[in-house]
DRENTORKOL-3810 file (N, C-alpha, C; in nm, 4 decimals):
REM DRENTORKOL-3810
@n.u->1.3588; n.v->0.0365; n.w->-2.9443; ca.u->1.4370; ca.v->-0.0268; ca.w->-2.8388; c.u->1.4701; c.v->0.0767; c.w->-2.7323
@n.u->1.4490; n.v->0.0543; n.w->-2.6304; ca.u->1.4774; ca.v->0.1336; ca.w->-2.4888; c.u->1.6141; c.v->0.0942; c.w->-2.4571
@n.u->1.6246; n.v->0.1655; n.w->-2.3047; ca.u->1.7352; ca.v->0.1419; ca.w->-2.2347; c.u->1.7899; c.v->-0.0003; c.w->-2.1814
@n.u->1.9197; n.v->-0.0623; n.w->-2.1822; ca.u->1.9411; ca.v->-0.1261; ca.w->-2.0297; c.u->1.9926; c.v->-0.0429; c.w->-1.9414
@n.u->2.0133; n.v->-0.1058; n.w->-1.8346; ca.u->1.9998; ca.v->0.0227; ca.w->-1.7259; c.u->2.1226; c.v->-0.1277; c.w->-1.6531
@n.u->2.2033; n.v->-0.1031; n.w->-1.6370; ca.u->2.3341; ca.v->-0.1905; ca.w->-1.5516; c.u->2.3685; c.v->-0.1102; c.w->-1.4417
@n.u->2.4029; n.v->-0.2215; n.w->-1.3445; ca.u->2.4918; ca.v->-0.1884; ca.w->-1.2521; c.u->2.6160; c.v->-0.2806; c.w->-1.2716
@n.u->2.7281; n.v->-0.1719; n.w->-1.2189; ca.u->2.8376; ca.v->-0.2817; ca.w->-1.2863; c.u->2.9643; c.v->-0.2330; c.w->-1.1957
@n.u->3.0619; n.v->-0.3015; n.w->-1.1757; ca.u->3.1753; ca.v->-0.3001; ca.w->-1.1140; c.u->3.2834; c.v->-0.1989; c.w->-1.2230
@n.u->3.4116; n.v->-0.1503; n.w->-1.1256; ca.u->3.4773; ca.v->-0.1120; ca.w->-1.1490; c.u->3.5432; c.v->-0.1942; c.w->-1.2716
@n.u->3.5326; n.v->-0.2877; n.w->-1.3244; ca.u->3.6029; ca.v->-0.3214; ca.w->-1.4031; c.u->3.4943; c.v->-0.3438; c.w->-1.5393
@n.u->3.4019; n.v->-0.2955; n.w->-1.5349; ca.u->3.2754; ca.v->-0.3212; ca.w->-1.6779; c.u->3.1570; c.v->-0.4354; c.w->-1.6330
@n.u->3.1866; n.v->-0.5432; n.w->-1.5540; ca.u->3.1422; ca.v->-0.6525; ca.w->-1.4961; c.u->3.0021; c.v->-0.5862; c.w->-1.5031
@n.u->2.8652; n.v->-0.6594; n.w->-1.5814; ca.u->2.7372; ca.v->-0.6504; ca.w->-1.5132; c.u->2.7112; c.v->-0.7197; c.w->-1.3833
@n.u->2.6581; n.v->-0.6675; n.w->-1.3035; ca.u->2.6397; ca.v->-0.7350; ca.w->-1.1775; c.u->2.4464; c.v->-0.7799; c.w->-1.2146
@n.u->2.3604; n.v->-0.6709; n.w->-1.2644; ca.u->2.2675; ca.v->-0.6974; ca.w->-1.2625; c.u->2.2043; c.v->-0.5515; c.w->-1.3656
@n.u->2.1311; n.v->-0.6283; n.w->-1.4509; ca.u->2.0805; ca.v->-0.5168; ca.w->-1.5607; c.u->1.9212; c.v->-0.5445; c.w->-1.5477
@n.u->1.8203; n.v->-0.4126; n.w->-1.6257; ca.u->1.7528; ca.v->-0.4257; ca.w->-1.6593; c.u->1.7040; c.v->-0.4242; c.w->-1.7515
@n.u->1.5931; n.v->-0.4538; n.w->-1.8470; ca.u->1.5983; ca.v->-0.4129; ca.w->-1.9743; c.u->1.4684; c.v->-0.3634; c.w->-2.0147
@n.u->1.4498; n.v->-0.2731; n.w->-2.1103; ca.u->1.3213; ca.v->-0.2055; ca.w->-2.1463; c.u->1.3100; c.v->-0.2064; c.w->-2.3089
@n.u->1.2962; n.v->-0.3069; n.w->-2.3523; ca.u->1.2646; ca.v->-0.3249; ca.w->-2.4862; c.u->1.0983; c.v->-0.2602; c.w->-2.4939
@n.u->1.0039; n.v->-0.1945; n.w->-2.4303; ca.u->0.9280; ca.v->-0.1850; ca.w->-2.4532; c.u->0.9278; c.v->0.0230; c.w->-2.4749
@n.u->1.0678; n.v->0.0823; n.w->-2.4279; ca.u->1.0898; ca.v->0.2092; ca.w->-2.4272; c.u->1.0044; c.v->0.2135; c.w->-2.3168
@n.u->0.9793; n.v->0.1348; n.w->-2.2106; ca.u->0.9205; ca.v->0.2865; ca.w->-2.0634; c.u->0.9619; c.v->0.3858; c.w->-2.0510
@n.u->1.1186; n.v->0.3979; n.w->-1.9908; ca.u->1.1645; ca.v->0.4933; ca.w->-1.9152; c.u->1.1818; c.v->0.6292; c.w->-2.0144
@n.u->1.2003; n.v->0.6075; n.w->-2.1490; ca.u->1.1989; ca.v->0.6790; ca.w->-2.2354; c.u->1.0361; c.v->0.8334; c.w->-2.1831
@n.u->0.9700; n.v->0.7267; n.w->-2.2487; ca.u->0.8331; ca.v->0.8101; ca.w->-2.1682; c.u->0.8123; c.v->0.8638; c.w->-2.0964
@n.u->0.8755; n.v->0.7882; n.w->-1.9834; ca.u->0.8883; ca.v->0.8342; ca.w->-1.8006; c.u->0.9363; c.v->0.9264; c.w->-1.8010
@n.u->1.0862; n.v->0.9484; n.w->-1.8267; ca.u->1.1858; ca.v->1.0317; ca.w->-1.8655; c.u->1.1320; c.v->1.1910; c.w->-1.9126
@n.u->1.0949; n.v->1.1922; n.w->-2.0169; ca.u->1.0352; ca.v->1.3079; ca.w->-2.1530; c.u->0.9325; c.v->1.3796; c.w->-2.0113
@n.u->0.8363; n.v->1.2868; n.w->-1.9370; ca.u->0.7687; ca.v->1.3497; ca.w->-1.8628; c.u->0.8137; c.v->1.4608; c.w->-1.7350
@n.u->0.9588; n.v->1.3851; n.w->-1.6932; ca.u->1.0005; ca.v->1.4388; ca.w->-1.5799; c.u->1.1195; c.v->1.5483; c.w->-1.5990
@n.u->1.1364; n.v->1.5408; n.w->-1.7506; ca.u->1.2311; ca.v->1.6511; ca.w->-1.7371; c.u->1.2344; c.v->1.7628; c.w->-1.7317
@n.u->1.1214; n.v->1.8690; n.w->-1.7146; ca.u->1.0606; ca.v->1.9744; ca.w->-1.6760; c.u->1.1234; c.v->1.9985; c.w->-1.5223
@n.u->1.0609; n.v->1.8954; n.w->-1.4308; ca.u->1.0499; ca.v->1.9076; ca.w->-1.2779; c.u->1.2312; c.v->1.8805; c.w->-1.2770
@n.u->1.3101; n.v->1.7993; n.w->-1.3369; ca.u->1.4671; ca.v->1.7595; ca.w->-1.2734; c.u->1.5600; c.v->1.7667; c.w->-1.3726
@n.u->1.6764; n.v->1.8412; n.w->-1.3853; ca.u->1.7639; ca.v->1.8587; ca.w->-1.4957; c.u->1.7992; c.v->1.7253; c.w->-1.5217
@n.u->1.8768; n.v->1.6950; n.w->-1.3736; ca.u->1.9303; ca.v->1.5778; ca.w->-1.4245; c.u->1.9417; c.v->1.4808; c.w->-1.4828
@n.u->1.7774; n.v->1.4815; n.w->-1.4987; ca.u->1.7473; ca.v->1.3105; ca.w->-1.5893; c.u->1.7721; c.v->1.3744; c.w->-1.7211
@n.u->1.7363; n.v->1.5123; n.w->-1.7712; ca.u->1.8196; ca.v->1.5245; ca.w->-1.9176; c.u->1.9134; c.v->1.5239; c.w->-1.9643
@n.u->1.9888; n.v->1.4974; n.w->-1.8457; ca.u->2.1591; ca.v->1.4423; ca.w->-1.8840; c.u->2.1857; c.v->1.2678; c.w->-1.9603
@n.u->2.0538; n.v->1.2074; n.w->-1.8838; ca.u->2.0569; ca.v->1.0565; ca.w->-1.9740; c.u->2.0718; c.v->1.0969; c.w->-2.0949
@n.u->2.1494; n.v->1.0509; n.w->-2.1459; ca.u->2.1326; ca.v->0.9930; ca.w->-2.3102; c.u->2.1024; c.v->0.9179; c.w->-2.4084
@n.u->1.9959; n.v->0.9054; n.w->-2.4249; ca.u->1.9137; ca.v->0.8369; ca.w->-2.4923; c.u->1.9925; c.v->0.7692; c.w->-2.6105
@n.u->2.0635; n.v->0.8232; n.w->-2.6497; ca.u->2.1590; ca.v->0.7171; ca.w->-2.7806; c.u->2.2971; c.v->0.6737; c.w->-2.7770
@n.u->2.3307; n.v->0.7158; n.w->-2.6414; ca.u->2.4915; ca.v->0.7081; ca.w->-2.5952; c.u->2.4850; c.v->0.6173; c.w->-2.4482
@n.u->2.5859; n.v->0.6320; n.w->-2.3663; ca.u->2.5928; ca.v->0.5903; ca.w->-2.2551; c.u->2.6055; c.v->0.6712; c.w->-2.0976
@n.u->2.5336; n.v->0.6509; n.w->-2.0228; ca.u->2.5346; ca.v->0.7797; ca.w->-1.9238; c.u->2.5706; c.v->0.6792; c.w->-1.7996
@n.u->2.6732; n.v->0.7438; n.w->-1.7386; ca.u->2.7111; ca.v->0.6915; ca.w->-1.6207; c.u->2.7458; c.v->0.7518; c.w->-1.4631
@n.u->2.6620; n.v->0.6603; n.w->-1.3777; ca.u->2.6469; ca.v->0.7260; ca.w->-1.2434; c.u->2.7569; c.v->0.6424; c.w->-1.1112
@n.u->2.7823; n.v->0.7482; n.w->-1.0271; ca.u->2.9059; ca.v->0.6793; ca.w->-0.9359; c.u->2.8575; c.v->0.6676; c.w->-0.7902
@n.u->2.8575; n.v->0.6064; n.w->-0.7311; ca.u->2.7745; ca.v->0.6547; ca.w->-0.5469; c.u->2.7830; c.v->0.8017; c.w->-0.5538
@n.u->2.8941; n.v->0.8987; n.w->-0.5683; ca.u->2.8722; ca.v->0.9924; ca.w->-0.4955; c.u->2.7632; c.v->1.0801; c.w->-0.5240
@n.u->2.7080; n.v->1.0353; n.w->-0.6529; ca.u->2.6021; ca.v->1.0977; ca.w->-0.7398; c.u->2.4896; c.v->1.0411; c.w->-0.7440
@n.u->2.4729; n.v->0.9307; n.w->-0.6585; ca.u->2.3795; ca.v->0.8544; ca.w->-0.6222; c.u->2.2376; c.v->0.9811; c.w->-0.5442
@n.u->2.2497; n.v->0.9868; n.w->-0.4084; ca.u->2.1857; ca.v->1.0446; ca.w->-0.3456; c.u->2.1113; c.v->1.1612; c.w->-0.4321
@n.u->2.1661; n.v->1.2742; n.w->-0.5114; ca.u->2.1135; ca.v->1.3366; ca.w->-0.6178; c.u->2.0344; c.v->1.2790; c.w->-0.7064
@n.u->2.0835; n.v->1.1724; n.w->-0.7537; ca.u->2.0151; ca.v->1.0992; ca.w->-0.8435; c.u->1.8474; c.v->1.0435; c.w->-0.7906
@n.u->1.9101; n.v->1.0032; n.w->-0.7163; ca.u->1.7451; ca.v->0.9513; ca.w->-0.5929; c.u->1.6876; c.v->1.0256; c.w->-0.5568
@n.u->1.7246; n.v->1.1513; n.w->-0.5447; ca.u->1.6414; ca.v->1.2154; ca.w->-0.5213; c.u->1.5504; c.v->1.3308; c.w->-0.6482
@n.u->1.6288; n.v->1.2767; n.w->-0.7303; ca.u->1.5639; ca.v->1.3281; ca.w->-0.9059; c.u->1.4578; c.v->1.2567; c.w->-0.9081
@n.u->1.4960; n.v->1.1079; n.w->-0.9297; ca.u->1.4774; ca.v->0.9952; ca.w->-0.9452; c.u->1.3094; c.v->1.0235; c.w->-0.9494
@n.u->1.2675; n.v->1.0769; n.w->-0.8209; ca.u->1.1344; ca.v->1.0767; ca.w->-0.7488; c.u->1.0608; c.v->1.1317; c.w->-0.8780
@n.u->1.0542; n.v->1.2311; n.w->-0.9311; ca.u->1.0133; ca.v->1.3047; ca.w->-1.0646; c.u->0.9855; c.v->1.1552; c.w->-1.1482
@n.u->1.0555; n.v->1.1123; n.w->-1.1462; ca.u->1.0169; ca.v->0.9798; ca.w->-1.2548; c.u->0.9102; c.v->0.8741; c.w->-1.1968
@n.u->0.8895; n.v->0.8901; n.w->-1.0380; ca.u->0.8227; ca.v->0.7901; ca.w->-1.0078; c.u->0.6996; c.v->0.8766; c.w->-0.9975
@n.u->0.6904; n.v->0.9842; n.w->-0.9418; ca.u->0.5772; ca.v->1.0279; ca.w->-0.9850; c.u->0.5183; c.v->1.0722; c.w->-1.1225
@n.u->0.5963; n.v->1.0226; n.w->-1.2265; ca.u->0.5353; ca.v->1.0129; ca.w->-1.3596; c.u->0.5359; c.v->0.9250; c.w->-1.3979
@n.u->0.5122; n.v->0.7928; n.w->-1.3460; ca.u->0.4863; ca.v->0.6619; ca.w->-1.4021; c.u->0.3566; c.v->0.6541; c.w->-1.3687
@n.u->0.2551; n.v->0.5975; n.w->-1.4745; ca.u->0.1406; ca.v->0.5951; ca.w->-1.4920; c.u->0.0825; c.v->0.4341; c.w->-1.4636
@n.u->0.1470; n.v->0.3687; n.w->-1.5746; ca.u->0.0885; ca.v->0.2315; ca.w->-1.5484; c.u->0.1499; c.v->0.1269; c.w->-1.5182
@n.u->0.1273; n.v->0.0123; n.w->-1.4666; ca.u->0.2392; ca.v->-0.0685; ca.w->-1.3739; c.u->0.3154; c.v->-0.1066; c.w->-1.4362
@n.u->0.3604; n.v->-0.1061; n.w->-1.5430; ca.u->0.4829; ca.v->-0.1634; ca.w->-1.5958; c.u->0.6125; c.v->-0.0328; c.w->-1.6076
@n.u->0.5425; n.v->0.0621; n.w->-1.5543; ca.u->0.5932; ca.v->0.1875; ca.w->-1.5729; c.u->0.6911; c.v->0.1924; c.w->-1.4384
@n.u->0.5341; n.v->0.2093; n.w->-1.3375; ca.u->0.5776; ca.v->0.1689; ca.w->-1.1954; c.u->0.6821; c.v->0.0758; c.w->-1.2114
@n.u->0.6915; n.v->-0.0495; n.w->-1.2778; ca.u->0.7619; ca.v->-0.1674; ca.w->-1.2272; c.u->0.8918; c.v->-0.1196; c.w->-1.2678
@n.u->0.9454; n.v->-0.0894; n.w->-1.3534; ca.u->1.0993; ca.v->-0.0779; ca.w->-1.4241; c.u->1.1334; c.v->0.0803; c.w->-1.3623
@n.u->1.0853; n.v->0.1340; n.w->-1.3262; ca.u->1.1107; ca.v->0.3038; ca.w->-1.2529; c.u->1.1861; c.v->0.2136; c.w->-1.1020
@n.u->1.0675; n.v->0.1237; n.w->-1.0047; ca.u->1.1384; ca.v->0.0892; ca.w->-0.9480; c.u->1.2496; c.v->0.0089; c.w->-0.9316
@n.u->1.2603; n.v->-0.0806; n.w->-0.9803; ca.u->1.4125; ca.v->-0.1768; ca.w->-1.0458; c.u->1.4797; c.v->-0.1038; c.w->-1.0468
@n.u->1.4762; n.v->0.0324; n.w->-1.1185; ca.u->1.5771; ca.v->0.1027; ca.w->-1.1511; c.u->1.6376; c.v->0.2042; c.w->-1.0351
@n.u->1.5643; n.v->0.1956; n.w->-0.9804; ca.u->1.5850; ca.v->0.2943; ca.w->-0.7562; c.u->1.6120; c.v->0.1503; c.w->-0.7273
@n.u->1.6169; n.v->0.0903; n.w->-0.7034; ca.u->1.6424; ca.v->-0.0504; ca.w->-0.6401; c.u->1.8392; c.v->-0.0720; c.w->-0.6717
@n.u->1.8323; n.v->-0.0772; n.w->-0.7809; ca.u->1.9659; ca.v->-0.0907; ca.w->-0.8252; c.u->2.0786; c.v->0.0735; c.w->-0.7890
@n.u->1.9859; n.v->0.1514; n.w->-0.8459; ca.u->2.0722; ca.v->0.3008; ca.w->-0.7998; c.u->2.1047; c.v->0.2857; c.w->-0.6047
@n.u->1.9901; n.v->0.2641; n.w->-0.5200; ca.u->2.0359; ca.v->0.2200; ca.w->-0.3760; c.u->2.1212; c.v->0.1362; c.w->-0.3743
@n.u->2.1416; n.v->0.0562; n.w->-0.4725; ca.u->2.2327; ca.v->-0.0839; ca.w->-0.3905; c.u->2.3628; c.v->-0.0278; c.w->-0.4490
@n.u->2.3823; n.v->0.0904; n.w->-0.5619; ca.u->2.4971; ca.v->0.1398; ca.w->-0.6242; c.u->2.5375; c.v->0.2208; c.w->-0.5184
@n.u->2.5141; n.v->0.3190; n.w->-0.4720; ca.u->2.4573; ca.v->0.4164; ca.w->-0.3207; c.u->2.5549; c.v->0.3530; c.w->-0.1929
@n.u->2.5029; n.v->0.2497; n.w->-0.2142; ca.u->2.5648; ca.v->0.1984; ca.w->-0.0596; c.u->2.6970; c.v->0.0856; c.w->-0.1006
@n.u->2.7658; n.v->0.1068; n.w->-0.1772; ca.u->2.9162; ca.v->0.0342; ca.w->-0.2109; c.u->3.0031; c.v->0.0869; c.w->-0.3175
@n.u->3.1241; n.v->0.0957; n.w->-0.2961; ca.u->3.2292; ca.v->0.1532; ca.w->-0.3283; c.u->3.2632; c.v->0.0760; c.w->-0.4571
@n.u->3.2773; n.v->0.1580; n.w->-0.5708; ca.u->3.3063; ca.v->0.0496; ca.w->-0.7050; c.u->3.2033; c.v->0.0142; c.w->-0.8010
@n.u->3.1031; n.v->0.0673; n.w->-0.6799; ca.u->2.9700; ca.v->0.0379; ca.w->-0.8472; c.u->2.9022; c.v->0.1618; c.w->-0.9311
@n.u->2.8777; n.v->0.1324; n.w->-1.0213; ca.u->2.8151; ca.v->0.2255; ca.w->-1.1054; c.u->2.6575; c.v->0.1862; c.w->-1.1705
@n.u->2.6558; n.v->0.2882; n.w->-1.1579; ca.u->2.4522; ca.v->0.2676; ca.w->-1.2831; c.u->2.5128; c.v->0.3572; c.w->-1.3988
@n.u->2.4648; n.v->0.2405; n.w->-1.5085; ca.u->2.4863; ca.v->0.2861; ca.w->-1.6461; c.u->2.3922; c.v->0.2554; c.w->-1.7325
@n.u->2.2778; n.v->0.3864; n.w->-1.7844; ca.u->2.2203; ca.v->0.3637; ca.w->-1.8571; c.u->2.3154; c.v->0.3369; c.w->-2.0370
@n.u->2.2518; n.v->0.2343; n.w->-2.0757; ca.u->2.2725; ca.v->0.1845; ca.w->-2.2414; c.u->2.2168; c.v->0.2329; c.w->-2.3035
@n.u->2.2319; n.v->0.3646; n.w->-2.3900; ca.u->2.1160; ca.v->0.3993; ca.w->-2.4768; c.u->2.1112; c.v->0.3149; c.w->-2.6335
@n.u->1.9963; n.v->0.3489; n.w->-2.7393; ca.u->2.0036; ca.v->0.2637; ca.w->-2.8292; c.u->2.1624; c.v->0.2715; c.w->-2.9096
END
């Protein structure tokens, strides 16, 4: 079992999750953590949580993961997951929270 990956309001509220029962980002992840510390801060069995102001850093880690996605389903949930970190980015109160197992 992989990650969900939430965005969520100041109060726990999912606004919009993703889910990776297939372990992508796991993969993705292991690949890019050479090139970006930061993604070895996810925690794969706990909960890791991001705030706007840590956004922009994050996106710009982020990239390490998209250039290690190989096949489109890889591609597909890497982007969902920049999709949601931008829309966390640009409003006050939201967070990205990876779910680990």
């Amino acid at each position: 079992m992989g990650f969900d990956v939430n965005l969520q309001d100041e109060r726990g509220r999912v606004i919009a999750t993703i889910g990776d029962p297939q372990n992508l980002l796991h993969r993705v992840l292991e690949r890019a953590f050479e090139d970006e510390p930061l993604l070895v801060e996810i925690d794969w069995y706990g909960d890791t949580v991001f705030n706007r102001l840590q956004m922009p850093r994050f996106l710009s880690q982020w990239k390490a993961a998209e250039a290690y996605a190989k096949s489109p389903e890889e591609v597909q949930i890497v982007e969902a997951v920049k999709a949601l970190a931008v829309e966390c980015e640009g409003s006050v109160h939201l967070y990205l929270k990876f779910v680990g197992d």
